[in-house]
N, C-alpha and C positions, 0 to 999 in steps of 0.2 A: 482576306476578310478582316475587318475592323474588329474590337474588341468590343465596339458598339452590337455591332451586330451578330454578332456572335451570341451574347447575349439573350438579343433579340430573338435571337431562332432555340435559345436552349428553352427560353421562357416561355413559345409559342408550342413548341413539344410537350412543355409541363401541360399547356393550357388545355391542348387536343385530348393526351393521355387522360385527362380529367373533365370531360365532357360529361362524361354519364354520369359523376357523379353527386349527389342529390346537393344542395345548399345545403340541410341540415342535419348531413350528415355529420356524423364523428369518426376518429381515428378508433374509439374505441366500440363504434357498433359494427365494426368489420371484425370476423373472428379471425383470427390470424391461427394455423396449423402449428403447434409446440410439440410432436410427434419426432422429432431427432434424437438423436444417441445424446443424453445426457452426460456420458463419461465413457471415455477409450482405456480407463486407469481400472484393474481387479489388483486385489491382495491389497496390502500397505500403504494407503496414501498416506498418512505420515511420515513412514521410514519413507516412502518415495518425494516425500516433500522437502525430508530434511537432504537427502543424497542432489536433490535440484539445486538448490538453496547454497550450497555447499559447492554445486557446479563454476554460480556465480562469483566464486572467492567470498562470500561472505562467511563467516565462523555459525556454526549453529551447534546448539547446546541445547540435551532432551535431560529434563527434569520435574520430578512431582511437582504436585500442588507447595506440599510441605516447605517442600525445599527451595521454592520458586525466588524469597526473595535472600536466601542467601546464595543464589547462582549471580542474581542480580548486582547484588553487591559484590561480589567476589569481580564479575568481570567488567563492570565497573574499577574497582580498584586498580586492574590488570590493563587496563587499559589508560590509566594517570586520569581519569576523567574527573577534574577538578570543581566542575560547576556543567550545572545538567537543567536542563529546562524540563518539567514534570507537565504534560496537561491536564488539564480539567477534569477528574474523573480517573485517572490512574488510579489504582489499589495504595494505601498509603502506606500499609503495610509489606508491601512489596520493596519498599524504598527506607523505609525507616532508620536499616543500618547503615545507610548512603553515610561517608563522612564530610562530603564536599558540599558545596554551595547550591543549595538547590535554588531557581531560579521561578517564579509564576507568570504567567503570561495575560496578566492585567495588574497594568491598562497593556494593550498588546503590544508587544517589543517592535520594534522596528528590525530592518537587514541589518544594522553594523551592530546591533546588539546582540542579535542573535549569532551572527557571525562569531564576534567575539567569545561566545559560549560553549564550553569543552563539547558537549555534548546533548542530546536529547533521548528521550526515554518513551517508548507507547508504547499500547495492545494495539490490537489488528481489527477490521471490521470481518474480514476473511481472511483466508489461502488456498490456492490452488495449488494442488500433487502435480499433478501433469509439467508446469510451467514451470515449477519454484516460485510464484507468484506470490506478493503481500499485497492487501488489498485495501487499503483507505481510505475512509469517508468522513473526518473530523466528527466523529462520536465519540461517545464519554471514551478520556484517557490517550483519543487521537490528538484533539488540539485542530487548530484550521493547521491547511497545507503548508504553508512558507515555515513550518515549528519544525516537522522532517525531512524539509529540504534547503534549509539555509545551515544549521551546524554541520558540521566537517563528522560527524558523528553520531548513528543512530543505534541504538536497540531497543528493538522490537519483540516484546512479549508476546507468542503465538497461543490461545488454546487450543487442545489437542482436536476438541469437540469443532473449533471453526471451519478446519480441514478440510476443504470440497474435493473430490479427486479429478474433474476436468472444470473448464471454463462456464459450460452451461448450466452448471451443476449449481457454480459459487455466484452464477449472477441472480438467479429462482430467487436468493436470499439477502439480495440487496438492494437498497430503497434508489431506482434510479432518479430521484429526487434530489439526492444528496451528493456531494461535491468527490466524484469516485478518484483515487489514486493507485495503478496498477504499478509494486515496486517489487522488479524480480533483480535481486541483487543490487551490490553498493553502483553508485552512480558514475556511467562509464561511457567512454565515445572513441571512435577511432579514425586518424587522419584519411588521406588518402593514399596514404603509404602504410594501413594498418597498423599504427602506431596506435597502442591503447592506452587513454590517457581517464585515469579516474578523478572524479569528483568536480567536474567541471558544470552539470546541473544537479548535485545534490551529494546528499553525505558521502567522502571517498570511503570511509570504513560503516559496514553494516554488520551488528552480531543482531542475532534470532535467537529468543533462546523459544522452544515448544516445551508447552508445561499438559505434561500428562494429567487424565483426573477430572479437567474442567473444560 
């Protein structure tokens, strides 16, 4: 069978399956059933987020509000991270004691610039406990997608308050309008000899730091 046709007959099954239903209707006057387990996770989803998180070889760091941006700067330092791209809306005071280069992203950096940039710096839209999951949607202090996935280097600011403890839990509270990024540990792949090779679509090192409080 042809790819032509093939085609043809998936499209002709769309067309039957949807016989009865009206022209003006909507996707949104069908009530659709939201009645499933919202979360398989009790007790700690943050200790269980940070123990996930931590699965993935990324470093995670649990710290107050107070203390949040001398953790920041601290592993920054610890890390030689010389020049850091901040986005749009990061806490400024979180970053203040930064000694390196901070970097703005307008007019917006292109790949070899970014490339070239020690590091980058955001909060989270979410987190999921269950997964180890970071969740991003280029909102204040996210920055658009290619800012945490073109440097060799990210840390991610979690609130303790974002913390969903399963999958169903952390989508209820995000705008599927906006451009989602699901980042569970640094960026990793494996041949077909299971040779695990990091950082080949995205930062090879990831810290977390979760800031209790907020």
């Amino acid at each position: 069978m042809s790819a032509t046709s093939s085609r043809d007959l998936i499209l002709a099954r769309i067309r039957a399956a949807l016989a009865d239903v009206p022209d003006a209707e909507e996707p949104e006057d069908v009530p659709v059933a939201r009645d499933y387990v919202l979360s398989h996770v009790s007790g700690d989803a943050v200790g269980l987020f940070a123990e996930r998180v931590a699965d993935y070889r990324a470093t995670v760091t649990r710290t107050n509000e107070s203390d949040a941006a001398d953790a920041i700067v601290r592993i920054l330092g610890e890390r030689g991270i010389d020049s850091l791209v901040v986005p749009e809306g990061f806490p400024e005071d979180w970053i203040a004691g930064y000694q390196g280069s901070v970097v703005r992203d307008d007019p917006a950096l292109g790949a070899a610039d970014l490339d070239a940039i020690g590091g980058v710096v955001s909060t989270a839209a979410a987190a999921i406990a269950l997964t180890g999951t970071i969740v991003l949607d280029a909102g204040p202090g996210q920055g658009r997608r290619a800012l945490t996935l073109v440097p060799d280097y990210h840390l991610c600011v979690v609130r303790a308050s974002q913390v969903a403890e399963d999958v169903p839990a952390a989508l209820r509270g995000l705008d599927p309008r906006r451009p989602t990024t699901f980042v569970s540990g640094p960026s990793a792949t494996s041949d077909i000899e299971l040779d695990r090779v990091e950082g080949v679509h995205g930062p090879r090192t990831l810290d977390v730091i979760i800031v209790q409080g907020c």
